[in-house]
Short mmCIF file of the C-alpha atoms (twelve columns), coordinates in Angstrom:
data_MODEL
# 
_entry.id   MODEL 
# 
loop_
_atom_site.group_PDB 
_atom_site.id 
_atom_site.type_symbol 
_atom_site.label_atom_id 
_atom_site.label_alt_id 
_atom_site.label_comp_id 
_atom_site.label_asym_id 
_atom_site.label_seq_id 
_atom_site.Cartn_x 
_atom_site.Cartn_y 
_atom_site.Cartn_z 
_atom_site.pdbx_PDB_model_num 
ATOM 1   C CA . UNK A 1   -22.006 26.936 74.965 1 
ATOM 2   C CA . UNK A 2   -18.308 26.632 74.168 1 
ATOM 3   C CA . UNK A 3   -19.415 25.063 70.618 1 
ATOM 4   C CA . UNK A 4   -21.103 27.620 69.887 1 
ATOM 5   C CA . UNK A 5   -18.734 30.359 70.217 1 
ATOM 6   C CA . UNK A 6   -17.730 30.286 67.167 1 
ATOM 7   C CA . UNK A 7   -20.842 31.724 66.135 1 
ATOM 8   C CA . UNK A 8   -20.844 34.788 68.286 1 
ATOM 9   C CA . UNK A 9   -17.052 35.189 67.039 1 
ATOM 10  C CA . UNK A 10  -18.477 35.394 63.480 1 
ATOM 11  C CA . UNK A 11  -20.847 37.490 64.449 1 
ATOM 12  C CA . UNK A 12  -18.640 40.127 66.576 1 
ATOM 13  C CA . UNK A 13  -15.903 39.784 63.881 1 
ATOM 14  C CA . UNK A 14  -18.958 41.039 60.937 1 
ATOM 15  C CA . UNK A 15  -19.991 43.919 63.088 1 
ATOM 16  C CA . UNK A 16  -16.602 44.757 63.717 1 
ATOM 17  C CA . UNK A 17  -16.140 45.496 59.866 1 
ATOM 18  C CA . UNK A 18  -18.998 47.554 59.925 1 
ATOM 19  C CA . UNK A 19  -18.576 50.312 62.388 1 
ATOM 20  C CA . UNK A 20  -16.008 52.985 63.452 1 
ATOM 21  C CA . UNK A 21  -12.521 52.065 64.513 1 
ATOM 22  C CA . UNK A 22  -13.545 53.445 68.009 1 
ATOM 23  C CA . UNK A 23  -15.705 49.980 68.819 1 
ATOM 24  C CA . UNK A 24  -13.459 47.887 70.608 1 
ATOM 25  C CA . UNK A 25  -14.043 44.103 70.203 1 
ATOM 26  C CA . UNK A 26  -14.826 43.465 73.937 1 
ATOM 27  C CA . UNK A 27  -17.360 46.029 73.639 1 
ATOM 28  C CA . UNK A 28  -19.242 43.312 71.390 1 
ATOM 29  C CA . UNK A 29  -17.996 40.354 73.350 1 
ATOM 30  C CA . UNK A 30  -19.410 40.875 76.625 1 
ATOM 31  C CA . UNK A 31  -23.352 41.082 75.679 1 
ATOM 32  C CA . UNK A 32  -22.508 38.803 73.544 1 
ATOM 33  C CA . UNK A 33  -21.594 35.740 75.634 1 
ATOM 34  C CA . UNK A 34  -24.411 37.334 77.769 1 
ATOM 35  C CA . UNK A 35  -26.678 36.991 74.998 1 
ATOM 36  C CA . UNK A 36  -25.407 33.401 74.000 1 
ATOM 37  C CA . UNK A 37  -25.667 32.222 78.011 1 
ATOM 38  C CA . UNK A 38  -29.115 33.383 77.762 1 
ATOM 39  C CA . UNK A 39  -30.034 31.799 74.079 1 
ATOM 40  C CA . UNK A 40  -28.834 28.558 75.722 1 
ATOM 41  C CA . UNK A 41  -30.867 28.951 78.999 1 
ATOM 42  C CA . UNK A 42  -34.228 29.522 76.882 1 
ATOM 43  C CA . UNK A 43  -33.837 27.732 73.710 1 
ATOM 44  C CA . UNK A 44  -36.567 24.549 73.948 1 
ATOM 45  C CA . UNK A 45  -35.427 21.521 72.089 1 
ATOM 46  C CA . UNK A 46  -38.394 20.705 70.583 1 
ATOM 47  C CA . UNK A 47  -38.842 24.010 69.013 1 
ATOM 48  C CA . UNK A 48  -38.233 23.403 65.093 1 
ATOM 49  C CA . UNK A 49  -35.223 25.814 65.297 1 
ATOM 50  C CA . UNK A 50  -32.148 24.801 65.820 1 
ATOM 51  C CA . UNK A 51  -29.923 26.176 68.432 1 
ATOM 52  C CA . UNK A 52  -27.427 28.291 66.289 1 
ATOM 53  C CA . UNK A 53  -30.109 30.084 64.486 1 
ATOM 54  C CA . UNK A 54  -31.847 30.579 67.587 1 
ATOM 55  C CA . UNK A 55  -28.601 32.051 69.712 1 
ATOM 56  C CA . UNK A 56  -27.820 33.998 65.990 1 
ATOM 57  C CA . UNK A 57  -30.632 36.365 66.541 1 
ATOM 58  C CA . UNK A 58  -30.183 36.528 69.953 1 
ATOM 59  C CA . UNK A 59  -26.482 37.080 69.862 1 
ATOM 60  C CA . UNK A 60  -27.152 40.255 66.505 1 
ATOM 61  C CA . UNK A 61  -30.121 41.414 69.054 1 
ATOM 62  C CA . UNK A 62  -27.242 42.202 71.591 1 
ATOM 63  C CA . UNK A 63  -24.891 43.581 69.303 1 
ATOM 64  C CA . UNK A 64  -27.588 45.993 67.953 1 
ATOM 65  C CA . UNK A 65  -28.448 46.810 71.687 1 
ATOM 66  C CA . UNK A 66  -24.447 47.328 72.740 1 
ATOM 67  C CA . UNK A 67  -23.862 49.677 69.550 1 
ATOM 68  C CA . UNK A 68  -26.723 51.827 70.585 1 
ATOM 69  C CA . UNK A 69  -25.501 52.062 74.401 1 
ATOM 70  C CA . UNK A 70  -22.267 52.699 72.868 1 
ATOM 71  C CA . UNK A 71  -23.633 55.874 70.700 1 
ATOM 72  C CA . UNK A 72  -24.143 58.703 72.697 1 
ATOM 73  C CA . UNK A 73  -26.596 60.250 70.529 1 
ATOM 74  C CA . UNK A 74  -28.533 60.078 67.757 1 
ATOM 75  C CA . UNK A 75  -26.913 61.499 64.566 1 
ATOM 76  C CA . UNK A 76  -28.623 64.264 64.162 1 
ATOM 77  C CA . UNK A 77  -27.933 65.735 67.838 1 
ATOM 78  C CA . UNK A 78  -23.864 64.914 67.245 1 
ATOM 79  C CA . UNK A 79  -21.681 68.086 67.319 1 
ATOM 80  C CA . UNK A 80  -20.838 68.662 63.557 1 
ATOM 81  C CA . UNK A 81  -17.294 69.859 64.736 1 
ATOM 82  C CA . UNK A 82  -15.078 69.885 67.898 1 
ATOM 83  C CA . UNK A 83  -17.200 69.534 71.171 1 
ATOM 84  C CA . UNK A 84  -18.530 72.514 72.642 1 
ATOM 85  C CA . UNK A 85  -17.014 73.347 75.835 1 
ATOM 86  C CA . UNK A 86  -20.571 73.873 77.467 1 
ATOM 87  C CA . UNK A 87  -21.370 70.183 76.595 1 
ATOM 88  C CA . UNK A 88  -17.980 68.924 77.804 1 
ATOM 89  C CA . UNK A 89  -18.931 70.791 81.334 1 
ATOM 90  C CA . UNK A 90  -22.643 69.128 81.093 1 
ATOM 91  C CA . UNK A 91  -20.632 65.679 80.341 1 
ATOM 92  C CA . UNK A 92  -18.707 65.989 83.326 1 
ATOM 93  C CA . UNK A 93  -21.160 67.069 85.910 1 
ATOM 94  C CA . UNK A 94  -23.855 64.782 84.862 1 
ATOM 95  C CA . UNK A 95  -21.224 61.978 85.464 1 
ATOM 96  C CA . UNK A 96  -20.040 63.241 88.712 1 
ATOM 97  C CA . UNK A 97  -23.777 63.347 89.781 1 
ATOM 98  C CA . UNK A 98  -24.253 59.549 88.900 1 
ATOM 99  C CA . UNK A 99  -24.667 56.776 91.973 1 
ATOM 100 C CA . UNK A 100 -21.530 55.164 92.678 1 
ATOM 101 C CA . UNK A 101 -21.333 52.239 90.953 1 
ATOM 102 C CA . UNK A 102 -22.925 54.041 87.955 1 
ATOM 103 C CA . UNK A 103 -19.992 56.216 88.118 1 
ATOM 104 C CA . UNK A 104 -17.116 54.116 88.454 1 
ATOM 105 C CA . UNK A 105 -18.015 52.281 85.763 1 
ATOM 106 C CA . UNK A 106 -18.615 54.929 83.482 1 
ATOM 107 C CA . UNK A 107 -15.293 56.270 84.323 1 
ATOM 108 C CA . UNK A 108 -13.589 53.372 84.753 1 
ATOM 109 C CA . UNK A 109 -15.022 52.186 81.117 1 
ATOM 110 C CA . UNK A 110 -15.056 55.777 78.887 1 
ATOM 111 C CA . UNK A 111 -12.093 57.463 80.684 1 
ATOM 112 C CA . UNK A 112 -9.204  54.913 81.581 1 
ATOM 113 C CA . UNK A 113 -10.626 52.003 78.847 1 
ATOM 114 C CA . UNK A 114 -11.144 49.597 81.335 1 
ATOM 115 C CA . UNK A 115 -13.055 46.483 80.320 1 
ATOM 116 C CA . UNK A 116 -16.139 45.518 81.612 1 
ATOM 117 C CA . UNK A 117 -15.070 42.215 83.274 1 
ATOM 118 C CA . UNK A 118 -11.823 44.043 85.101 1 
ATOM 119 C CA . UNK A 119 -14.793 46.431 86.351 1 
ATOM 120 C CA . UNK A 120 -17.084 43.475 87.680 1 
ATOM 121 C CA . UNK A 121 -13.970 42.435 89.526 1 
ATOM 122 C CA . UNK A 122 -13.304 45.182 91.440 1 
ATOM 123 C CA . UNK A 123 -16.952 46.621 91.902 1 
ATOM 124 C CA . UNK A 124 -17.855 42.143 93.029 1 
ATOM 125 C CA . UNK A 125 -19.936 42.268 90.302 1 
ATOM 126 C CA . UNK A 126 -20.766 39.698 87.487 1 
ATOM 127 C CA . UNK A 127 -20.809 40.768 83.615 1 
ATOM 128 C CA . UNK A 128 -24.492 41.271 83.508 1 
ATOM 129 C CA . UNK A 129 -24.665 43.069 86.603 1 
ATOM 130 C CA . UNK A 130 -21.635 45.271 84.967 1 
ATOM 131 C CA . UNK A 131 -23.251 44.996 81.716 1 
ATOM 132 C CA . UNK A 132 -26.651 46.748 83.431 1 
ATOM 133 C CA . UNK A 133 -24.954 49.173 84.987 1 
ATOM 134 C CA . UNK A 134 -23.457 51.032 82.295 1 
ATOM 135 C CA . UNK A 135 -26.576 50.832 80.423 1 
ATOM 136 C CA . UNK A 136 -28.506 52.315 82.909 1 
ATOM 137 C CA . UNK A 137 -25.925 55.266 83.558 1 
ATOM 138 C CA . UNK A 138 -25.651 55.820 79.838 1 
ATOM 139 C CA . UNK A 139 -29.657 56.303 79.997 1 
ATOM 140 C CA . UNK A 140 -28.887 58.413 82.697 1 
ATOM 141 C CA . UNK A 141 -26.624 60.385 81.329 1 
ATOM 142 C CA . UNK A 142 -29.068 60.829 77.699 1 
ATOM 143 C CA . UNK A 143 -32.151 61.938 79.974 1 
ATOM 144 C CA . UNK A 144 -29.954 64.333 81.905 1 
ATOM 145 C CA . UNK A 145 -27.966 65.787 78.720 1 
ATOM 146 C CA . UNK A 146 -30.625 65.881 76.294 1 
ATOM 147 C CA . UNK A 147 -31.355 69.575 76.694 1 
ATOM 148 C CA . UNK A 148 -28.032 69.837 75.931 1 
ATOM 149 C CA . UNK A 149 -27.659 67.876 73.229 1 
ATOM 150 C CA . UNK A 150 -31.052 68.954 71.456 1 
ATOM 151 C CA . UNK A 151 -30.293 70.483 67.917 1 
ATOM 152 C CA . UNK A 152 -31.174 74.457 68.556 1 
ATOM 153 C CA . UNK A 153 -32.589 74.890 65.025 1 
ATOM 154 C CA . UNK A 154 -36.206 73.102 64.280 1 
ATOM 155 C CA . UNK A 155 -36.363 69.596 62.678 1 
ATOM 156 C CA . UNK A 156 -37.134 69.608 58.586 1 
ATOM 157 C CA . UNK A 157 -40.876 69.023 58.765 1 
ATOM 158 C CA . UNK A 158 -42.206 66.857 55.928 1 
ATOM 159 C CA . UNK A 159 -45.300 68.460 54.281 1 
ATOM 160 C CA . UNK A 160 -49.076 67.056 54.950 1 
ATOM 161 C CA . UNK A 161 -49.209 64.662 52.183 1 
ATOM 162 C CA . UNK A 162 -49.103 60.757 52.685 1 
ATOM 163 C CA . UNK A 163 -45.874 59.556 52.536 1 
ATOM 164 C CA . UNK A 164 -46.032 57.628 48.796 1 
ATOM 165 C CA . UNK A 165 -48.026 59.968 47.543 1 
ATOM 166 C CA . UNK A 166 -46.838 62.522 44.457 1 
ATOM 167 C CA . UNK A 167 -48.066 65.682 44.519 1 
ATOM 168 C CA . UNK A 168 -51.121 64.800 42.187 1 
ATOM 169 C CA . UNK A 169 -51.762 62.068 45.036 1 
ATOM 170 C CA . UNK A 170 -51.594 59.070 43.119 1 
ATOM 171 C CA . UNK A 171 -49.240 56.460 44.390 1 
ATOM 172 C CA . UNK A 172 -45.705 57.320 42.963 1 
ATOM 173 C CA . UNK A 173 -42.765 54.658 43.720 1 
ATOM 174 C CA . UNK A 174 -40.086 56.887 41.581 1 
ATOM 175 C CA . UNK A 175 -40.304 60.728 42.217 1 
ATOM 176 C CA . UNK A 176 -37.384 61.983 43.812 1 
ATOM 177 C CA . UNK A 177 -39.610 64.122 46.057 1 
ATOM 178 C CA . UNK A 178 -41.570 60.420 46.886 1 
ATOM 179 C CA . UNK A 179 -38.144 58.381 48.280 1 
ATOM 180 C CA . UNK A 180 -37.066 61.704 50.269 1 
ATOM 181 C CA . UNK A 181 -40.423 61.802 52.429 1 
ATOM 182 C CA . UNK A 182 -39.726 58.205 53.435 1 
# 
């Protein structure tokens, strides 16, 4: 596995230069080298792929996966401005209302930037375990704030129509009105 870190390095280091400032690097890391222990545990030799393309798309698979815990919400339920103070209140009681464990590392992760391996430590858990747990709180925490969170004005609807279709319902590739219902 140690040869191969490299890779996930690459890999961490690519994402890294594609996302806010706010991502820290261990954020990546963690399901990373999770991702890479597991590449390694179910890669078959005999398979006509070779080990560093296999642990690749394993290792961007749980990148992809640790971004999205990471994002609170989808875009289009994000505050435009400051955070309301009703939200901050539904924050905060939906995290004091988390199990334990849950709830220290939540806290111990969002509020004092703790990483996830200091966490493991003191909560005699390994990375996974830690790894898991934060997930499932921040699924938690989306379930329980999501009537909170949900955008009070409705959705744009896009018209009956097939999407490709113009107007005159022949197949159009270059309409303006075409790429927007995509």
């Amino acid at each position: 596995m140690q040869r191969h870190a490299p890779v996930l390095h690459d890999l961490v280091e690519e994402t890294l230069r594609r996302v806010p400032a706010s991502v820290a690097a261990e954020d990546l890391h963690a399901p990373g080298r999770v991702a890479l222990a597991e590449a390694a545990r179910s890669w078959a030799p005999d398979e006509d792929v070779a080990f560093a393309d296999f642990a690749r798309a394993r290792i961007r698979v749980a990148l992809v996966e640790a971004l999205r815990s990471i994002d609170w919400s989808a875009r289009g339920r994000r505050p435009r401005s400051s955070t309301p103070p009703a939200l901050v209140g539904a924050a905060r009681a939906a995290v004091a209302a988390l199990p334990g464990d849950h709830r220290e590392v939540i806290e111990g992760y969002f509020l004092h930037a703790r990483s996830l391996p200091d966490l493991g430590d003191d909560l005699e858990l390994d990375l996974p375990e830690v790894v898991a747990l934060r997930n499932d709180a921040l699924r938690s925490l989306r379930r329980t704030l999501a009537p909170v969170l949900a955008p009070t004005t409705p959705s744009h609807q896009p018209d009956d129509r097939a999407v490709g279709q113009s107007s005159s319902g022949s197949s159009g590739t270059g309409s303006p009105r075409t790429w927007n219902l995509r």
